[in-house]
C-alpha positions in Angstrom: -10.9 4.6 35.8 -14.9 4.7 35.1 -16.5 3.6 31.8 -16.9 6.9 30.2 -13.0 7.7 30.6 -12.4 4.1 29.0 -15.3 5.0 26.6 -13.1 7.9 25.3 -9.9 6.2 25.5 -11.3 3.6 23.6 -12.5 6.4 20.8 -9.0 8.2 20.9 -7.4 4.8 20.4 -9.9 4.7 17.3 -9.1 7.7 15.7 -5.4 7.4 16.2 -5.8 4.0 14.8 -7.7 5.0 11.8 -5.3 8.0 10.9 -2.5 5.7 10.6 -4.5 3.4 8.3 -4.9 6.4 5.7 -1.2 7.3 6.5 0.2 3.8 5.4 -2.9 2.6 2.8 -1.8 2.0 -1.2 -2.1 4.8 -3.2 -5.9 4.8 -4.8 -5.8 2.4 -8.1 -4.7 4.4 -11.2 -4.8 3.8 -15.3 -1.0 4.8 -15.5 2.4 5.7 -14.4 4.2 8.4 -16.1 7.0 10.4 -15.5 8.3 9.4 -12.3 11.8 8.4 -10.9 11.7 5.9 -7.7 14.2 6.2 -4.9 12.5 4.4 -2.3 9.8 1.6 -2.6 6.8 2.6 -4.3 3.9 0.2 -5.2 1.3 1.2 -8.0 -2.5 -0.4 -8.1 -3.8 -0.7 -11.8 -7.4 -0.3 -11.8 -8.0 -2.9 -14.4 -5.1 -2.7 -17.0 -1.6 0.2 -16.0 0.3 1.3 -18.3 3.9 2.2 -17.1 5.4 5.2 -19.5 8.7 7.1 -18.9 10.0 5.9 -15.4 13.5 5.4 -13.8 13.7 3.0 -10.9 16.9 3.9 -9.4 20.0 1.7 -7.6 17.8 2.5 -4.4 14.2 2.1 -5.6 11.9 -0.5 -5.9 8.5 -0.2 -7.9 5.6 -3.1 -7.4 3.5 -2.9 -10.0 -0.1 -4.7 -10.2 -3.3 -4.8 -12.2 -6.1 -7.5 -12.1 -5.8 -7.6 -16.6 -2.7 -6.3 -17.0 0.6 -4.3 -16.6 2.0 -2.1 -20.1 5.2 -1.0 -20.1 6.0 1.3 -22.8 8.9 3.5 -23.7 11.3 5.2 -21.4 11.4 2.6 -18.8 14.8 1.6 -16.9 16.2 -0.3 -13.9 19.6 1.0 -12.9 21.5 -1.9 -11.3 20.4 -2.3 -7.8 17.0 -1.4 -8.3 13.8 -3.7 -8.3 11.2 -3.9 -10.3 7.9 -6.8 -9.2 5.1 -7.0 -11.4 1.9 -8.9 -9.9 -1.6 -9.8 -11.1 -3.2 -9.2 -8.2 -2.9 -7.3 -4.6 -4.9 -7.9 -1.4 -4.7 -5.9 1.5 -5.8 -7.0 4.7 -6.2 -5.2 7.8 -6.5 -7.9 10.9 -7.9 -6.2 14.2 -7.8 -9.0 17.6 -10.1 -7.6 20.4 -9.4 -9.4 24.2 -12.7 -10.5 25.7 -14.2 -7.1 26.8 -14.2 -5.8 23.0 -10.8 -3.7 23.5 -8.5 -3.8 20.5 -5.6 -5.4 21.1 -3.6 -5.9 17.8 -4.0 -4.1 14.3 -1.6 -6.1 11.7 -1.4 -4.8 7.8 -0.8 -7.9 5.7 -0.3 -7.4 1.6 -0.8 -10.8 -0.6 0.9 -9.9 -3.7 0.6 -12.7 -6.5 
């Protein structure tokens, strides 16, 4: 194989890469969360303080909630038995990329600190 097919392997390894960071990324940070009913597991970024309004987490959901200030739940929230709720003051997401020796890729791990 020359260097310009491992040139554009390389890129298409890049690309696929990169569309399967947007495909698994959190949700962009919002002010609230209203009028939703969770099934599956579903985690919500405040940007600086979310207020929760009008949300069922179900027997086979699970909501994270987290917001550097804080997290407001108000009215018409419920946890059916089985569900999960988490509520953390902070989220980081990592993306760890390990290259061999001739700059090829050779691990992409997501890691999410939740505290």
């Amino acid at each position: 194989m020359n260097m310009k097919m491992k040139k554009y392997i390389a890129l298409a390894i890049m690309l696929l890469s990169a569309s399967r960071i947007m495909a698994v990324a959190p949700v962009d940070s919002v002010d609230t969360y209203t009028n939703h009913t969770v099934t599956d597991s579903v985690f919500v970024q405040g940007r600086s303080n979310l207020t929760v309004n009008n949300v069922n987490v179900t027997s086979t959901g699970r909501l994270r909630l987290s917001a550097p200030e804080s997290v407001l739940i108000t009215g018409g929230f419920t946890v059916n038995l089985g569900g999960t709720l988490n509520i953390y003051e902070e989220c980081i997401h990592r993306i760890r990329l390990d290259y061999d020796a001739s700059g090829n890729m050779i691990r992409r791990q997501e890691e999410t600190e939740l505290r």
